[in-house]
C-alpha positions in Angstrom: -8.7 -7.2 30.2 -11.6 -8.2 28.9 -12.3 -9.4 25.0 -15.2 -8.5 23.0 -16.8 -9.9 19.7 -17.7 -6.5 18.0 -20.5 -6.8 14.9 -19.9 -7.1 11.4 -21.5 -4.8 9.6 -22.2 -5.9 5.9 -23.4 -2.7 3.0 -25.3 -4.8 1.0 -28.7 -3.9 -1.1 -30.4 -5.8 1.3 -30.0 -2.9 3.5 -33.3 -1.3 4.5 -34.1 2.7 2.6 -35.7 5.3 4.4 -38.7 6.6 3.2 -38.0 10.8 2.6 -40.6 11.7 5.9 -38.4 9.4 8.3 -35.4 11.0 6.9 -33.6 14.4 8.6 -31.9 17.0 7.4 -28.2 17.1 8.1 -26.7 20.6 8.8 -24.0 22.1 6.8 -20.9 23.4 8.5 -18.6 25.9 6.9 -15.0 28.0 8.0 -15.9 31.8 7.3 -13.1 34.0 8.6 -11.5 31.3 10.6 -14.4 30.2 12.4 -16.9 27.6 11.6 -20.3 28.0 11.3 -23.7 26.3 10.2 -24.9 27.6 7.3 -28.0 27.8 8.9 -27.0 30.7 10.7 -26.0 32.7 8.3 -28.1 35.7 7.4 -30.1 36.2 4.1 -27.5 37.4 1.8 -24.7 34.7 3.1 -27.0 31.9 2.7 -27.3 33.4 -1.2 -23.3 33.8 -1.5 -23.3 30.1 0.2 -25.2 28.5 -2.7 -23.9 30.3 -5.6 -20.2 29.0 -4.6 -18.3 27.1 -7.3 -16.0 24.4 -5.8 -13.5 23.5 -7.4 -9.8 21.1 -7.4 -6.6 22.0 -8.6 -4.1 19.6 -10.3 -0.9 18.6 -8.4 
C-alpha cells in the first residue's frame, strides 16, 4: 500500500476573488412531487411560485 502526502488547504484572505465575468452560475435543484429537479426547467409560472417561496425553521 502506498502512502501519500495530501495538500493542506488553508481559507485565508489571502485567497485570490473572482472577478463577477470569470464567475458561473450554479444551478438550483429542488424535490417537487418526489422528484428533483433544476429550477431551470421549470416552466414560467413554477419559476414565479419558486421565488416567491418563504423558507422557514421550526423550533424543536
Amino acid at each position: 500500500m502506498f502512502q501519500q502526502q495530501l495538500p493542506t488547504l488553508h481559507a485565508t484572505s489571502t485567497q485570490p476573488v473572482l472577478k463577477e465575468e470569470e464567475r458561473t452560475r450554479c444551478e438550483i435543484w429542488t424535490r417537487v412531487m418526489g422528484y428533483h429537479r433544476p429550477v431551470s426547467a421549470f416552466n414560467i409560472g413554477k419559476q414565479g411560485e419558486f421565488a416567491e417561496r418563504c423558507f422557514f425553521r421550526e423550533r424543536p
